[in-house]
C-alpha positions in Angstrom: -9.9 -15.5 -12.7 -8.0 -14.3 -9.5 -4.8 -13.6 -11.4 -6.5 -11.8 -14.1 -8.5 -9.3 -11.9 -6.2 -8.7 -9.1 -4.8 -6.8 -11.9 -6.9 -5.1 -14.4 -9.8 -4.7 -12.0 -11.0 -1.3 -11.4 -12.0 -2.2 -7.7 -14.8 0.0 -7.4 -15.2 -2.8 -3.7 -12.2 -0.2 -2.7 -14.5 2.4 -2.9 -17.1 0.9 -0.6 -14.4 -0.7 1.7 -15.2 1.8 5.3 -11.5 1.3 6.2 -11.4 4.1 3.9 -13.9 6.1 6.4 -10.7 5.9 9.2 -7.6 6.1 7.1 -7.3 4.4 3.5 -9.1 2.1 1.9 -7.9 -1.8 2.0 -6.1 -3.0 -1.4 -8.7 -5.5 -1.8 -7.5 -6.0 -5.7 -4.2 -6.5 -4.7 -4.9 -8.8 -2.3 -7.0 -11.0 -4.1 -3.9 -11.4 -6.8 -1.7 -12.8 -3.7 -3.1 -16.1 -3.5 -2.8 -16.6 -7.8 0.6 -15.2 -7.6 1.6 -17.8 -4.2 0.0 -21.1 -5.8 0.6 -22.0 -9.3 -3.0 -22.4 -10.8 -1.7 -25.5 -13.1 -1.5 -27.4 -10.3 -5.2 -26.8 -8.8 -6.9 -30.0 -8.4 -10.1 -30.2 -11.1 -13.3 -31.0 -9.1 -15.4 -34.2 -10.3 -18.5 -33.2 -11.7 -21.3 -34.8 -13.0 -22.1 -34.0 -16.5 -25.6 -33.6 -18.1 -26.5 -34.1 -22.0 -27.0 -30.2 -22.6 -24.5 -28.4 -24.9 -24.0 -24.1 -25.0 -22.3 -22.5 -27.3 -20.5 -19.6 -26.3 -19.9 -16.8 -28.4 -16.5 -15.2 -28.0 -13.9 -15.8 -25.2 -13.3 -12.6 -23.2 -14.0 -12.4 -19.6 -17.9 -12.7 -19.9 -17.7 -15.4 -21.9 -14.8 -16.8 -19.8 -17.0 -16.5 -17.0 -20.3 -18.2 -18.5 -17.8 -21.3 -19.6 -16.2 -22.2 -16.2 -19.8 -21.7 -14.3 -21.4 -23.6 -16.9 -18.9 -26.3 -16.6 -19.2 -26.5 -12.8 -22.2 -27.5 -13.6 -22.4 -30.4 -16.2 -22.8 -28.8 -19.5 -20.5 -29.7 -22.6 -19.7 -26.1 -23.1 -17.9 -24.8 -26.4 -16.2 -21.5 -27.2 -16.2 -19.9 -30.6 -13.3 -17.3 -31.2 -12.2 -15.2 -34.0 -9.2 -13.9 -32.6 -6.2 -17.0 -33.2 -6.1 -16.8 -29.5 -8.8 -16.9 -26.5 -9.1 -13.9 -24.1 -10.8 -11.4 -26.2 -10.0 -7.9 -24.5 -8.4 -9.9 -22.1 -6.0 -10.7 -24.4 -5.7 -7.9 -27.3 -7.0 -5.0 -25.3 -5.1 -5.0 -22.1 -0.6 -4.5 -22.8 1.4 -7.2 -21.5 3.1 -5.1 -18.9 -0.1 -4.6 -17.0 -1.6 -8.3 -18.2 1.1 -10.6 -18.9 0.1 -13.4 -21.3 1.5 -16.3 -19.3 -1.0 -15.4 -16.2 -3.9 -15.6 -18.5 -3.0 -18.6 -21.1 -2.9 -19.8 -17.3 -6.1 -19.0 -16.1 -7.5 -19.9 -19.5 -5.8 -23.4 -19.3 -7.8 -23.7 -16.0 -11.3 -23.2 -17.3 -10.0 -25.7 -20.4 -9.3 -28.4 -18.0 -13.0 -28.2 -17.0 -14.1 -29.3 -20.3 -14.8 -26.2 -22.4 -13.8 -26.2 -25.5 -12.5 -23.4 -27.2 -12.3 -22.9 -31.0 -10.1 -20.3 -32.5 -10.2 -18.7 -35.7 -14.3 -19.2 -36.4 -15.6 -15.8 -37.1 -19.6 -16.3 -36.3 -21.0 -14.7 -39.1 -18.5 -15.7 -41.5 -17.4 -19.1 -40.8 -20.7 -20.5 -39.1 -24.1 -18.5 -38.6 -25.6 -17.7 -35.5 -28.4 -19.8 -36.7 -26.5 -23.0 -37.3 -25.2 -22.4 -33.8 -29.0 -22.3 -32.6 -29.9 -25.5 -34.3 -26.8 -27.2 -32.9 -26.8 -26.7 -29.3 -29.3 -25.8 -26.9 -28.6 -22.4 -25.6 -26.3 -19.6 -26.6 -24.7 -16.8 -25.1 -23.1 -14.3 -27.0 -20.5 -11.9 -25.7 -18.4 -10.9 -28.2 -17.3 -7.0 -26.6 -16.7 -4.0 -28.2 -14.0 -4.6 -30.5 -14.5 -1.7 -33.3 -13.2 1.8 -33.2 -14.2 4.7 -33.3 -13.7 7.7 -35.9 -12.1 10.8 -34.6 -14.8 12.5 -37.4 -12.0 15.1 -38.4 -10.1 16.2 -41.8 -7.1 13.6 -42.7 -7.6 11.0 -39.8 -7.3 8.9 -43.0 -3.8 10.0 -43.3 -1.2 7.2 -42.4 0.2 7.4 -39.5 -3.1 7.8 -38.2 -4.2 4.4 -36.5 -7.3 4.0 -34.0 -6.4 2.6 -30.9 -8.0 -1.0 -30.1 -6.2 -2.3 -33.7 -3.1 -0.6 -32.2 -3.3 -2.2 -29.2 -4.6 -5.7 -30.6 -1.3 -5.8 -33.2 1.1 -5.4 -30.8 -0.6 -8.2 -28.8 -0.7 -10.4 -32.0 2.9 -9.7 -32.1 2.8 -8.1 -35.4 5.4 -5.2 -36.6 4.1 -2.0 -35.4 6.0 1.3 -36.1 5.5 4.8 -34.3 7.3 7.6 -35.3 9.2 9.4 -32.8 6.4 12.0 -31.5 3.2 10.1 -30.7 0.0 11.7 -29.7 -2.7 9.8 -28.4 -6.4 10.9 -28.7 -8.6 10.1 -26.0 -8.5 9.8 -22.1 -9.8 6.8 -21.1 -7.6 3.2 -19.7 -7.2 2.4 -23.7 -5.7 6.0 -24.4 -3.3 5.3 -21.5 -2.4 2.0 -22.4 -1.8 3.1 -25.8 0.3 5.7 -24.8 2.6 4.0 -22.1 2.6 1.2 -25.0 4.1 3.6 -27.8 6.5 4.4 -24.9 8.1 0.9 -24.8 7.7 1.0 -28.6 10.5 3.3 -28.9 8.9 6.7 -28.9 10.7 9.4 -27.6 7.4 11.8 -27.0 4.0 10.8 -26.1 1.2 13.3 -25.6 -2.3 12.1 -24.2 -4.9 14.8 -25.5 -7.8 15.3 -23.8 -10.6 17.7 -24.4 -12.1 17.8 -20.6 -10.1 18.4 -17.7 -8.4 16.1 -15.6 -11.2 15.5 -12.9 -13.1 14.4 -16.2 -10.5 11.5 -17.3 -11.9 8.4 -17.6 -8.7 6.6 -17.1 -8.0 5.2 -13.2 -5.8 7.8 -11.3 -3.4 5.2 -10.9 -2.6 4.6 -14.7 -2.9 8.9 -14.9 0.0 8.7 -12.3 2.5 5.8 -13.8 1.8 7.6 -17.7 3.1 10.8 -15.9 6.1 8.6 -14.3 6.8 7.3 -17.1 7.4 11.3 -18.3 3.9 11.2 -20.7 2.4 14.6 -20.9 -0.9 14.3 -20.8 -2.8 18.0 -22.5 -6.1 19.0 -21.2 -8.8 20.8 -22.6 -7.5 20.2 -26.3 -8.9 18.4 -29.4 -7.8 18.1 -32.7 -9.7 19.3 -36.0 -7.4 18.5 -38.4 -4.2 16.8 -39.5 -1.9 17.4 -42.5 0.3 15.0 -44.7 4.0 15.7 -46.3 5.2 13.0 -48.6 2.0 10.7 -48.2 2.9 10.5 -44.3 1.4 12.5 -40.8 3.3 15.2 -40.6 1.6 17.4 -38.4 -1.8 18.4 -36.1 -4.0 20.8 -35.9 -5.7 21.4 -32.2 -8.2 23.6 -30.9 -8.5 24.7 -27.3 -11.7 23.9 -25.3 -13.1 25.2 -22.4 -16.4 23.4 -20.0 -19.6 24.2 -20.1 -23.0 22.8 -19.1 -23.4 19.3 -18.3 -24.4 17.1 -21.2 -26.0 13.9 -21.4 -22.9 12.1 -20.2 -23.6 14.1 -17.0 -20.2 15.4 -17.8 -19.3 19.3 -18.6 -19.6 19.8 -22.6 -16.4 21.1 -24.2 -17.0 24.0 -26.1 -14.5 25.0 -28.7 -12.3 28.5 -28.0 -12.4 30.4 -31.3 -8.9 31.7 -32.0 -7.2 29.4 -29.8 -5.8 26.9 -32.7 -2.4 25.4 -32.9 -0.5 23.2 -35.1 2.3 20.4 -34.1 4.4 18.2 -35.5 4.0 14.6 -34.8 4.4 11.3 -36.4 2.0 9.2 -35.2 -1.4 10.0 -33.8 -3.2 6.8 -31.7 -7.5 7.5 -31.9 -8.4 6.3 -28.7 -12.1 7.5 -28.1 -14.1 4.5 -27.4 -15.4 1.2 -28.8 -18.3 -0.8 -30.7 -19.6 -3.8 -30.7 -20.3 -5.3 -33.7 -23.3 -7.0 -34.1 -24.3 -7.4 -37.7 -24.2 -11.2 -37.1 -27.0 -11.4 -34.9 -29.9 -10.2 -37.5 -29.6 -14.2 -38.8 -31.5 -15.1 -35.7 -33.4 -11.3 -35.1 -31.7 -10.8 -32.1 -32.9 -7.2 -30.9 -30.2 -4.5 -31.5 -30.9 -1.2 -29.6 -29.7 2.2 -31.6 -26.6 2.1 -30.4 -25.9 -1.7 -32.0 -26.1 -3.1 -29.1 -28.0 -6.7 -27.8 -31.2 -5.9 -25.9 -31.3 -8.5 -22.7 -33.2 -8.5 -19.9 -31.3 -7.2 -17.6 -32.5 -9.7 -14.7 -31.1 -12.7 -16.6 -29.4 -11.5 -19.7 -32.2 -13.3 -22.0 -32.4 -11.7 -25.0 -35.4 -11.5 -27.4 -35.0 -14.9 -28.9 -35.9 -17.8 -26.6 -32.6 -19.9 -25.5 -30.0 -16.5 -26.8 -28.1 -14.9 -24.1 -25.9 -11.6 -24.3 -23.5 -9.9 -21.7 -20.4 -7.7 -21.3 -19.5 -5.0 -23.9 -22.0 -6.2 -26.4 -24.8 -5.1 -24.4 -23.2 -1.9 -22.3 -20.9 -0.7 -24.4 -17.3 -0.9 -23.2 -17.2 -1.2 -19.9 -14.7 -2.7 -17.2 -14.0 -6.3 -17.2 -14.7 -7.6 -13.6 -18.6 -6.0 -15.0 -17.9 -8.6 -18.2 -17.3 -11.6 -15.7 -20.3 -10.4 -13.3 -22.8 -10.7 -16.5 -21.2 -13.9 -17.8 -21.4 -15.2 -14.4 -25.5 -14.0 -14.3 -25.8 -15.3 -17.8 -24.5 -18.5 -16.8 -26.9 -18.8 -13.9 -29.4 -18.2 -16.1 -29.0 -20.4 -18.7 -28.5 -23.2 -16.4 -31.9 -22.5 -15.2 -33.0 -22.6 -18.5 -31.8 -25.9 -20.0 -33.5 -27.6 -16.6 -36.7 -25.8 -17.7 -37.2 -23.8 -14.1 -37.8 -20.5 -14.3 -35.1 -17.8 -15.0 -35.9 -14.6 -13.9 -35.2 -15.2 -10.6 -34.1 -12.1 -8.5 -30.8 -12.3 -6.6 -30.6 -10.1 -3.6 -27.6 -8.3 -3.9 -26.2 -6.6 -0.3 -25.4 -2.7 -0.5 -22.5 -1.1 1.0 -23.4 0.4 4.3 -21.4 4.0 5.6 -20.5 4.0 9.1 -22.6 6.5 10.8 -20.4 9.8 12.2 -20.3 8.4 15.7 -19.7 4.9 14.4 -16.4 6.6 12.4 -15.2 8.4 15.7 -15.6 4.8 17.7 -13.7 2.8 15.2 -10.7 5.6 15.1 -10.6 5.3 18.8 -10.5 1.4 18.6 -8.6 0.9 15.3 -5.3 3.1 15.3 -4.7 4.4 11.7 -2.3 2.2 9.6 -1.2 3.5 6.3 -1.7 1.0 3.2 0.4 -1.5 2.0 1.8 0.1 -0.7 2.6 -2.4 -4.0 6.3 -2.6 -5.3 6.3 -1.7 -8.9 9.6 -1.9 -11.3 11.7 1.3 -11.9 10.5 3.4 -14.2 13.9 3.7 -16.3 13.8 -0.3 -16.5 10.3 -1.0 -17.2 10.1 1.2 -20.2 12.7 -0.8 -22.3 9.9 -3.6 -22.2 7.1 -5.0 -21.6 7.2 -6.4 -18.7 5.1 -6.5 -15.6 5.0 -3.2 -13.7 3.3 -3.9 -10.6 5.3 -6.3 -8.7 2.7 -7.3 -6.2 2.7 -8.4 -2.6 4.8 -10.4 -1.5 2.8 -13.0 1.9 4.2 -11.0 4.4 2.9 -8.1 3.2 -0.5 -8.7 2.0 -0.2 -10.6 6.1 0.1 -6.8 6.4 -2.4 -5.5 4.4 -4.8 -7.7 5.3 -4.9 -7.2 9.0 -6.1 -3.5 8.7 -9.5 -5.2 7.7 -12.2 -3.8 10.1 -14.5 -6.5 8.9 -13.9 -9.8 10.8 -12.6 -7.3 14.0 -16.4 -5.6 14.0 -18.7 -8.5 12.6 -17.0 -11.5 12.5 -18.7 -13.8 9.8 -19.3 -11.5 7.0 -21.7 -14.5 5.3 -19.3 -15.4 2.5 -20.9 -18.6 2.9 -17.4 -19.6 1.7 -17.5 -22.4 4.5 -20.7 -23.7 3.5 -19.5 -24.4 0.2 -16.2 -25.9 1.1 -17.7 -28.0 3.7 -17.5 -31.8 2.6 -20.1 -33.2 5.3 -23.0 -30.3 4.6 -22.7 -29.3 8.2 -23.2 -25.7 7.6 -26.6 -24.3 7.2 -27.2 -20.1 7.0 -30.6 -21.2 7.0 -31.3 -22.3 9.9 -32.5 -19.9 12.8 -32.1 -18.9 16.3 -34.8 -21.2 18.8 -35.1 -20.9 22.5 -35.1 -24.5 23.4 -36.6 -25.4 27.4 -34.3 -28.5 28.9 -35.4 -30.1 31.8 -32.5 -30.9 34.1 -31.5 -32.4 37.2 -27.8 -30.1 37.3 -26.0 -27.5 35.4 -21.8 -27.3 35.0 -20.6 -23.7 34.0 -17.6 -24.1 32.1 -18.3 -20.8 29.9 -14.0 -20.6 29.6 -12.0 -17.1 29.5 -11.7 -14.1 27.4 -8.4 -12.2 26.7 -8.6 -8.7 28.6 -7.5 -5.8 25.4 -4.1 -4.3 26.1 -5.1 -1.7 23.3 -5.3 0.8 26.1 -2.7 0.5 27.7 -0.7 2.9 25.6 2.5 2.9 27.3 3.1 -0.7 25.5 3.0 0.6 22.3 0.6 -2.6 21.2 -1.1 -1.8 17.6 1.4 1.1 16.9 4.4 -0.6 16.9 4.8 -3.9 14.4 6.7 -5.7 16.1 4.9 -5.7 19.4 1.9 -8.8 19.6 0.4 -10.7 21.9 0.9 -14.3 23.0 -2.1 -15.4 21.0 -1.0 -14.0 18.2 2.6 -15.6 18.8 1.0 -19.0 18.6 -0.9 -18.5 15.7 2.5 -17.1 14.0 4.5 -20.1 15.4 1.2 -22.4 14.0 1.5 -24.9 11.1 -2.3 -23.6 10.3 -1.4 -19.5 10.9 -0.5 -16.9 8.3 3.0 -17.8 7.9 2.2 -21.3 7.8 4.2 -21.5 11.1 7.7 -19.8 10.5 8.1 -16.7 12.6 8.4 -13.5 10.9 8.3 -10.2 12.3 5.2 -8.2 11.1 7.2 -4.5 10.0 9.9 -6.7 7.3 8.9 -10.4 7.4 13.0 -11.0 9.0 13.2 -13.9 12.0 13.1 -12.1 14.8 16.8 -13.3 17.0 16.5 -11.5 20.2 12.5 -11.9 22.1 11.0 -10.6 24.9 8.0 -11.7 27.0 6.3 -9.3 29.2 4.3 -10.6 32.1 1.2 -9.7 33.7 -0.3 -7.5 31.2 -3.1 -5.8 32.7 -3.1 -7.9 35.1 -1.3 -7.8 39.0 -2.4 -4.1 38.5 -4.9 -2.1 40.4 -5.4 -0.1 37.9 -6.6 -3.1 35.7 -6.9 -6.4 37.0 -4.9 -6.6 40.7 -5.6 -10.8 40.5 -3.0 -13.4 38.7 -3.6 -15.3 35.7 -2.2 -18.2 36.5 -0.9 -19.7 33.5 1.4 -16.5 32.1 4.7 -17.9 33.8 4.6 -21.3 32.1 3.1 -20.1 29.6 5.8 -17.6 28.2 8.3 -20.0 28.8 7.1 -22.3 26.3 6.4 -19.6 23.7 10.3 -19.1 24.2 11.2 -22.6 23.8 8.9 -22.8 20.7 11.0 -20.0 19.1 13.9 -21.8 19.7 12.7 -25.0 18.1 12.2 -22.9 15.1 15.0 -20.8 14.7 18.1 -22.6 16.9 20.3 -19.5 18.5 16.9 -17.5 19.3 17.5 -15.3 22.4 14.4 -15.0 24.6 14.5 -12.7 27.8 11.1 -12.9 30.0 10.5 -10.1 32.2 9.0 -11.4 35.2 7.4 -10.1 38.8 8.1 -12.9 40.3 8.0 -16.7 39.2 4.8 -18.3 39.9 5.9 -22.2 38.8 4.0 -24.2 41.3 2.8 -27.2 39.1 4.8 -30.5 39.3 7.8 -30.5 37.8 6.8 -26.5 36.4 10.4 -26.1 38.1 12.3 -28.1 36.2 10.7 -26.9 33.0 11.9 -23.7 33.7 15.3 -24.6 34.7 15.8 -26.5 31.4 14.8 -23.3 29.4 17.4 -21.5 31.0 20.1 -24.2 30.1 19.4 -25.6 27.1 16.5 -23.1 24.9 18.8 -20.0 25.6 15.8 -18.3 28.0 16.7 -15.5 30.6 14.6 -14.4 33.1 14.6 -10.5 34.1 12.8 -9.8 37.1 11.4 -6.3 36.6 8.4 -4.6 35.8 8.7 -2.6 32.2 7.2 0.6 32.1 7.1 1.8 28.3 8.3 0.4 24.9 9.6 2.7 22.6 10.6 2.2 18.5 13.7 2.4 16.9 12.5 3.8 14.0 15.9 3.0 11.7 14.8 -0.7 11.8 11.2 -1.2 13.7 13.0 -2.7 16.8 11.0 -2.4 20.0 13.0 -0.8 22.7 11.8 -1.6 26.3 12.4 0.4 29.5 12.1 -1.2 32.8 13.4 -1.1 36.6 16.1 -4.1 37.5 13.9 -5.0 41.1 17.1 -6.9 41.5 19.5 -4.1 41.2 16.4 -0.7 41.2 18.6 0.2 38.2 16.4 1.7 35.5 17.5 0.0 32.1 16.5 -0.2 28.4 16.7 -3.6 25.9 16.9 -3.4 22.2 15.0 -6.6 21.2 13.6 -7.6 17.5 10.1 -8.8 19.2 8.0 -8.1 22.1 5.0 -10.4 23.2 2.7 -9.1 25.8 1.2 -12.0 28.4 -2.2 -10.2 28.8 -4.4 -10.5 31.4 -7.3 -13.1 31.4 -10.4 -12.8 32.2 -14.0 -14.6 32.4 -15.7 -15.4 28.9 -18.0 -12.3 27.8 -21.5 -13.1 28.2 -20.5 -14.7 31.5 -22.8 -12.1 33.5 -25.7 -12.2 31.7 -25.8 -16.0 31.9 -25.2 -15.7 35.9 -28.4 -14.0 35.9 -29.9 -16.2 33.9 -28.9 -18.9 36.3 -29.5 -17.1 39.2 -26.3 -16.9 40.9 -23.6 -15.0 42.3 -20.4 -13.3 40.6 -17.0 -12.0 42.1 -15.9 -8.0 41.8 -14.2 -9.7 38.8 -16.6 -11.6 37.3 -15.9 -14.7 38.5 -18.4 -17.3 39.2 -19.1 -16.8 43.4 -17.9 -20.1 45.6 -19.5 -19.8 49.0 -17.6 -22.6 50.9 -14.1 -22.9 48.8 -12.8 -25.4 51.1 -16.1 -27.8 51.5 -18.0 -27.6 48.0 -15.4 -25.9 46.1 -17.4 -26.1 42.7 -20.7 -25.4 44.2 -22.4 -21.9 43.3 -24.7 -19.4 44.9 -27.7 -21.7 43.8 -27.4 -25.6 44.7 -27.3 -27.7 41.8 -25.2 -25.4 39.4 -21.7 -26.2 39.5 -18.6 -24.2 38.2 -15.2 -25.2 37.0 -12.4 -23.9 35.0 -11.5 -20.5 34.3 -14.7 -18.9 34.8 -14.8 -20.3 38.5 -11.3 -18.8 39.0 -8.1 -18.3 37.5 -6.2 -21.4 36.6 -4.3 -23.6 33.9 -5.5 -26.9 32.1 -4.5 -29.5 34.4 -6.0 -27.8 37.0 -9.5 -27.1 35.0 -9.4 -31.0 34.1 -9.3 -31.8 37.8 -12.2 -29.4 38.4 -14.1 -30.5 35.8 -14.3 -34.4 37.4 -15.0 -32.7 40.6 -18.2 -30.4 39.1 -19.3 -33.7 36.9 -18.9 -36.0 40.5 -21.2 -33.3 42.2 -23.4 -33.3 39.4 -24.0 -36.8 39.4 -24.6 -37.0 43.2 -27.4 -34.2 42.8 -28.8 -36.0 40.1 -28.8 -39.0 42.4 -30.7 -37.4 45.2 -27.4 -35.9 47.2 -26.8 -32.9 48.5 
């Protein structure tokens, strides 16, 4: 449930994420919302599966038992849903406001997991309408996850009084759409996500004051900091280190409340300070309407039919390993077993739950220990490494609605990315940069032919062979260093390899070209040559392919957006190929290309609209001038695959000052190595382009063939 999460997740992943050990933390809940929000989720192909004669009943239809359903589905088994709300969703539904969980998204998400072929029956009360015990003799497993639906009493004089309502029925009636009424000074109880939402809901109810009363402090708020903060926005006051003990009627409605003052003291069993009443410190207010938001219950009185083990609190004693409960073939997760919790913690135990109980109806064993991975810290001198490699970038921040207009209503505050910037966002990740595959094992599921196997292991396997042909390829040499290009501190200044992947049907973009700083079509390009390389101070040698290489980066650009302006900045024009020429000559007339011939020094940023700004000397004219220019792409150096010197030793022959592969006669054996019988060709033999490798390549395999054939 992508959509779903992405916005009512707590993302406690955030906290783990070690981007956060350099700068911020990645908006890993807000990115996983971008793909729900880009595709529409009614349109997702339904896979094909095979289904089995085993039917579960699930009891109630919030994200744990959501979560059980689909998985359960996935894999065969006729699945229903029993639900005594009129709709499906549970807390999902009745517990979360529509401005922060519109309906649509989940009816949506809900739709999905129906298409699967669960069933979901509304309006049956278990307990009432059915017993847990017909249920049992019906269907071969159960799993109950009903939540935490009942309130909690404030346990104070007059919280009878009307105008006194407890929070989750609050919130839950003006889901349901039914008339709710709050006076024009509301004070909400409590100072968890409900007390919040109850709050910023009597706000778009009409009320003119809302108070959030809280007998802790604010470092003790249960409630996110990021709720906290848009309550306050939305000019909520929110009173610490107050409780009320008692509230008065006038005319057989709230009139006003009595509070106390509190102040911390030893840490209770909460593991929390305990607030200890200030005698003398009591004060009375009016209000109108007083929202109890302390907590929630499950209610479980339905499970005794089938003695189900209840623990003191009333809630479902499971194994925690597989969610079994007491009685062979029940299940419990979510809220009914914890408490109230968070609901990406509901879908992880419907999830387990559904794991297990598939286990169960095949008759294997159950209590089968996943390995779950621990976040790892980055060590104090792996923190100062990745701030010298990673500049700091600042988070994406998420566009939410005005304040002024999002209170009339209830609609959706938090906007969310738009593609170009979760693009954004995304690329601060440090984890495919550092590690590469993460094991998602996302490929190996998604691969159709099975080709994928984390199983299998590293072997050293002995060939015996007549000839080897290096063709280990090239590397690109990192331009991060060289500072004076401004490359990973200013947007708008890539690479060519990250140009083609932006120009690429199969890139982020999908293949249009969008500047990374506002997602606009760049107009005005420019292509810097030799990149760390025709320089001493880097890599003095050519790279052979930048020339013709830049100039059909610029006559991609073109093709995509007709009226582009490219300007290449050029030493000097190295088109020696056939017809590389004429190539060139036709960029010039007809793709709108211009070729500077100078050697930039420094890029600078306009910082009014993220334009890079590049200084250079005219060799032409020895003028020194600047160009104001929507992108910059750096041709960076090239240079021999890494691991090439290890494997030279391996091999046994000779390398270059620059790492590449030593030719002893150039103009006799031109592919022959140090050692007779390897061969070289391609880049790692020498700089060159892919007509030229081609060639080579025939040459190494001819010469590999006549050693194989006795030669020399």
């Amino acid at each position: 449930m992508p959509a779903c999460v992405g916005r009512v997740c707590y993302a406690p992943c955030q906290e783990a994420c070690n981007r956060g050990e350099i700068d911020e933390h990645m908006a890993i809940r807000d990115l996983k919302r971008v793909p729900a929000d880009q595709w529409n989720i009614e349109e997702l192909e339904v896979p094909v599966v095979t289904k089995t004669d085993k039917k579960v009943a699930i009891v109630g239809s919030g994200p744990a038992g959501l979560a059980a359903a689909n998985d359960l589905a996935l894999k065969g088994h006729n699945v229903t849903i029993f639900e005594a709300l009129p709709e499906p969703g549970g807390m999902l539904r009745v517990g979360i406001p529509e401005y922060r969980l519109p309906k649509k998204i989940l009816r949506q998400e809900i739709g999905y997991i129906q298409k699967l072929g669960v069933e979901i029956k509304t309006g049956v009360q278990v307990g009432k309408d059915i017993t847990l015990g017909e249920l049992r003799k019906n269907y071969d497993a159960i799993f109950i996850a009903v939540g935490a639906h009942g309130g909690m009493k404030l346990g104070v004089a007059g919280e009878d009084t009307p105008g006194v309502i407890e929070g989750i029925r609050f919130l839950r009636s003006v889901s349901l759409g039914e008339k709710v009424k709050v006076g024009k000074k509301v004070a909400v109880i409590g100072g968890g996500n409900t007390a919040i939402d109850c709050a910023r809901t009597a706000k778009r109810l009409g009320a003119e004051g809302v108070t959030v009363i809280y007998r802790r402090s604010r470092a003790e708020m249960p409630a996110s900091a990021e709720e906290i903060m848009a309550a306050e926005e939305e000019e909520i006051r929110i009173e610490l280190l107050t409780t009320p003990t008692r509230f008065f009627s006038q005319n057989g409605k709230l009139a006003k409340m009595e509070c106390i003052r509190m102040k911390l003291g030893e840490l209770d069993a909460s593991g929390r300070p305990r607030p200890i009443p200030i005698k003398g410190s009591e004060f009375t207010t009016s209000v109108d309407t007083v929202i109890a938001a302390l907590g929630q219950a499950p209610e479980t009185e339905f499970v005794k039919d089938l003695r189900v083990s209840l623990s003191r609190r009333g809630t479902i004693e499971i194994d925690l390993k597989t969610g079994a409960s007491t009685v062979a073939g029940v299940f419990a997760g979510g809220d009914v077993v914890t408490g109230p919790a968070f609901v990406v913690d509901a879908l992880a135990a419907g999830k387990k739950a559904a794991c297990s109980i598939d286990r169960y109806l095949k008759g294997e064993p159950f209590d089968v220990q996943e390995k779950e991975k621990e976040p790892e810290k980055f060590s104090k001198e792996e923190i100062e490494d990745r701030k010298r490699r990673f500049p700091s970038r600042k988070r994406m921040k998420m566009r939410d609605e005005p304040v002024k207009e999002r209170v009339k209503d209830s609609r959706e505050v938090a906007l969310g990315y738009s593609l170009e910037e979760a693009i954004e966002e995304a690329s601060r990740c440090l984890a495919g940069q550092i590690e590469g595959c993460i094991e998602c094992h996302e490929c190996e599921r998604r691969c159709e032919a099975g080709a994928i196997a984390y199983t299998m292991q590293d072997e050293n396997i002995e060939l015996k062979v007549g000839a080897i042909i290096l063709a280990s390829g090239l590397d690109l040499y990192d331009v991060s260093p060289l500072i004076e290009y401004g490359y990973g501190r200013i947007k708008n200044v890539i690479t060519a390899i990250e140009f083609e992947r932006l120009t690429a049907a199969s890139g982020p973009t999908f293949g249009a070209l969008k500047r990374a700083s506002d997602g606009k079509i760049p107009h005005t390009i420019g292509f810097i040559q030799c990149v760390g390389s025709r320089d001493f101070r880097y890599k003095p040698y050519c790279s052979s392919v930048c020339c013709m290489h830049a100039t059909k980066e610029a006559m991609l650009a073109y093709e995509h957006h007709p009226g582009t302006k490219s300007f290449i900045f050029y030493m000097d024009m190295r088109a020696v190929g056939k017809r590389f020429q004429e190539y060139v000559t036709r960029a010039q007339k007809e793709y709108n290309v211009t070729y500077v011939r100078a050697r930039p020094g420094r890029i600078e940023v306009n910082p009014e609209n993220q334009n890079p700004i590049v200084w250079y000397e005219d060799t032409n004219t020895r003028e020194i001038k600047s160009m104001e220019l929507e992108m910059v792409i750096l041709c960076q150096a090239m240079i021999p695959s890494q691991g090439t010197k290890e494997l030279a030793k391996v091999l046994g022959i000779g390398l270059t000052e620059h790492d590449f592969v030593e030719i002893p006669d150039k103009l006799s054996c031109p592919v022959d190595t140090t050692r007779p019988g390897v061969f070289a060709c391609g880049y790692v033999h020498s700089p060159r382009d892919i007509p030229d490798s081609v060639v080579q390549a025939s040459g190494a395999a001819a010469r590999a063939a006549e050693a194989l054939s006795g030669g020399k």
